[in-house]
LUMGUGU-101952 format. One record per residue: residue number from 1; residue in three letters; z, y, x of N, C-alpha, C, CB in turn. Coordinates in steps of 0.001 Angstrom, whole numbers, plus 500000, padded with zeros to 6 digits. Glycine has a CB too. Layout:
N
> seq,type,n.z,n.y,n.x,ca.z,ca.y,ca.x,c.z,c.y,c.x,cb.z,cb.y,cb.x
> NUM,ALA,Z,Y,X,Z,Y,X,Z,Y,X,Z,Y,X
...
This chain:
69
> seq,type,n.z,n.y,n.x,ca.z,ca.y,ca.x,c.z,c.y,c.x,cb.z,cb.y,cb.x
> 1,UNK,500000,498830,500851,500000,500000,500000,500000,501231,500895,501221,499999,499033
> 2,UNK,498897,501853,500646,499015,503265,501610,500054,504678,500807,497064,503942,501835
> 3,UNK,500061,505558,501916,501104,506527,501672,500641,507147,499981,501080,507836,503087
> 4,UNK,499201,507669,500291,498948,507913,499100,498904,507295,497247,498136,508144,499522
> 5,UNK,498601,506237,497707,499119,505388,496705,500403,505164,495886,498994,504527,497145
> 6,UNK,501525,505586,497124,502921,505598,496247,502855,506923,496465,504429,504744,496710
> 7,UNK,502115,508021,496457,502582,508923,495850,503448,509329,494567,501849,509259,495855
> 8,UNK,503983,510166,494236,504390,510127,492205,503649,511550,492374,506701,510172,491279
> 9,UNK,503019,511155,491181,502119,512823,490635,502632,513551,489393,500353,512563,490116
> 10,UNK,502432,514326,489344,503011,515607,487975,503026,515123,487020,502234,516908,487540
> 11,UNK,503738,514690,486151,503346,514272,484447,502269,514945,483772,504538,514587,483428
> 12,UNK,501303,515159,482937,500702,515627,482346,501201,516799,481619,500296,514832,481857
> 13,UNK,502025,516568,480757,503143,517158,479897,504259,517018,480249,503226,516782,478744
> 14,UNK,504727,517829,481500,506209,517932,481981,507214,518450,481237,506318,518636,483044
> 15,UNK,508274,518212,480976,509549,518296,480298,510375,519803,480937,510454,516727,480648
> 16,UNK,510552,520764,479989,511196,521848,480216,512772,521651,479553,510316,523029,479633
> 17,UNK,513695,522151,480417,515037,522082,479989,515005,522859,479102,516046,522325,480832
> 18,UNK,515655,522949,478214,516044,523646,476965,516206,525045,477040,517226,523151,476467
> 19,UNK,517278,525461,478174,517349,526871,478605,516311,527476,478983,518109,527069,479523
> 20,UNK,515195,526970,479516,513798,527611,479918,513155,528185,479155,512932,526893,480332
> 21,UNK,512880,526883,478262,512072,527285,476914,512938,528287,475965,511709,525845,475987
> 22,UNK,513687,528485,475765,514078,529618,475065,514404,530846,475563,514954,529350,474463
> 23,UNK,514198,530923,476859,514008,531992,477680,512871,532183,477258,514160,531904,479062
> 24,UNK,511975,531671,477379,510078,532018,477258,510017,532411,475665,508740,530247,477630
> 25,UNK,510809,531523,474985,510208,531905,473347,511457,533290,473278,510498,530156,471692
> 26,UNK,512392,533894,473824,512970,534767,473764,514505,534738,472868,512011,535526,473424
> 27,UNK,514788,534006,472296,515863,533471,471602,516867,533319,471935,515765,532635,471244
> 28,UNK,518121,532878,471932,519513,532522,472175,519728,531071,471701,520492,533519,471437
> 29,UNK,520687,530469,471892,520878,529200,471720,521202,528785,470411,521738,528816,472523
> 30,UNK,522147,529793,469662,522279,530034,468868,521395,530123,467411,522670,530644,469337
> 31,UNK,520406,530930,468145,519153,530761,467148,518543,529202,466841,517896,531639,467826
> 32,UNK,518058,529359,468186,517647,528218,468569,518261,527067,467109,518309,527979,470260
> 33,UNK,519670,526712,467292,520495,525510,466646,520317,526418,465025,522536,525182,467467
> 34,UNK,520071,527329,464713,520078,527819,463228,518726,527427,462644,520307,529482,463086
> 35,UNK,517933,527698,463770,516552,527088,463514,516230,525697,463532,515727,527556,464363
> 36,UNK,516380,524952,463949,516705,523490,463729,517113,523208,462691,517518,522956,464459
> 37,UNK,518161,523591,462445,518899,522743,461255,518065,523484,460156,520826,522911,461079
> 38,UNK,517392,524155,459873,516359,524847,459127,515315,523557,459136,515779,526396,459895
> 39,UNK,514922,523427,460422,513334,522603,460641,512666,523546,461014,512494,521885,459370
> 40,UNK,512966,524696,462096,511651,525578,462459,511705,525241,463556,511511,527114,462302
> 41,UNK,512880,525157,464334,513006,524839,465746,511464,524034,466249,514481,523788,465931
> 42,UNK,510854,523383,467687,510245,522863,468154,511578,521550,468348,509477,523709,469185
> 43,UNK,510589,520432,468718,511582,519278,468880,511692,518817,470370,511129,518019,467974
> 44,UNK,513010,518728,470706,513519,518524,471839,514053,517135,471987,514419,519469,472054
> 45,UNK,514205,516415,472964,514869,514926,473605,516102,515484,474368,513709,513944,474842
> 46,UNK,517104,514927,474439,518414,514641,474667,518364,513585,475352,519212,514521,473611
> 47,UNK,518499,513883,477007,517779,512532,478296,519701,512276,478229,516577,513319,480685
> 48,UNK,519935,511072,479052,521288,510176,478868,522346,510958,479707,521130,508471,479479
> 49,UNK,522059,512176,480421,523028,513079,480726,523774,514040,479675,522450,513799,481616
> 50,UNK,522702,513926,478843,522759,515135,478129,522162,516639,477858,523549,515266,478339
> 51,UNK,521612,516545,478503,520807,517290,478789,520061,517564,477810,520282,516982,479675
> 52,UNK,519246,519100,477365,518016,519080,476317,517008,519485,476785,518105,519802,475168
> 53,UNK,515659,518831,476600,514472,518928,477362,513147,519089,476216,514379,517515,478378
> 54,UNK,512193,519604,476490,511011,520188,475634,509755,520037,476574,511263,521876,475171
> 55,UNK,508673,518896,475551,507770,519129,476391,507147,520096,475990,507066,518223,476660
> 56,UNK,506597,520470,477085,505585,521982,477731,504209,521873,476549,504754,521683,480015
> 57,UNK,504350,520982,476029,503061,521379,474924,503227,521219,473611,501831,520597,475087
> 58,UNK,505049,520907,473304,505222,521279,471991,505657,522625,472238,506168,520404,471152
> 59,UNK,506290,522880,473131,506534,524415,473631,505529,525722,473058,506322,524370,475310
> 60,UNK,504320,525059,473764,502806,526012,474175,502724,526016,472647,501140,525182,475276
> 61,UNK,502878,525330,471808,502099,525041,470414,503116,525881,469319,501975,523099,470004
> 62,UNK,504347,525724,469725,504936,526463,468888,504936,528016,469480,506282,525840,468626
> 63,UNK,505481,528305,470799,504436,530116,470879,503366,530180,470044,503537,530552,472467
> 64,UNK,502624,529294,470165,500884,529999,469219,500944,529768,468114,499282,529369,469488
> 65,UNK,502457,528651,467314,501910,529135,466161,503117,530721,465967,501956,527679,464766
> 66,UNK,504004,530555,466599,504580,532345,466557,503459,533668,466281,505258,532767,468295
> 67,UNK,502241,533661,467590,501905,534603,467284,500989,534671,466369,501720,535085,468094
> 68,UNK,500188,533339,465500,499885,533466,464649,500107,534049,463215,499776,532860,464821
> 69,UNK,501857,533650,462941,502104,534341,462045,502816,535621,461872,502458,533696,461528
């Protein structure tokens, strides 16, 4: 197996921590959890730390539909 081969390459759709993405969509956390329990929120995974993570293209999709409406 050459070096390149075991490389690891970028995910396609990399996973943004939670705090990121609502930095970018401009919000508070707060919102954020008011919006959820609504159903407007975007949907996030909860990895086994605990942690909350968003992929980068439900992210992208919910900005555009923001500035749509």
């Amino acid at each position: 197996m050459t070096a390149a081969s075991r490389r690891r390459h970028a995910p396609a759709d990399p996973w943004v921590p939670l705090t990121d993405a609502l930095d970018e969509i401009g919000i508070s956390r707060a919102t954020y959890y008011r919006w959820r329990d609504r159903g407007y929120a975007p949907e996030v995974r909860r990895l086994p730390n605990g942690h909350l993570r968003m992929r980068r293209s439900v992210l992208d999709a919910f900005l555009n539909d923001l500035e749509v409406a």
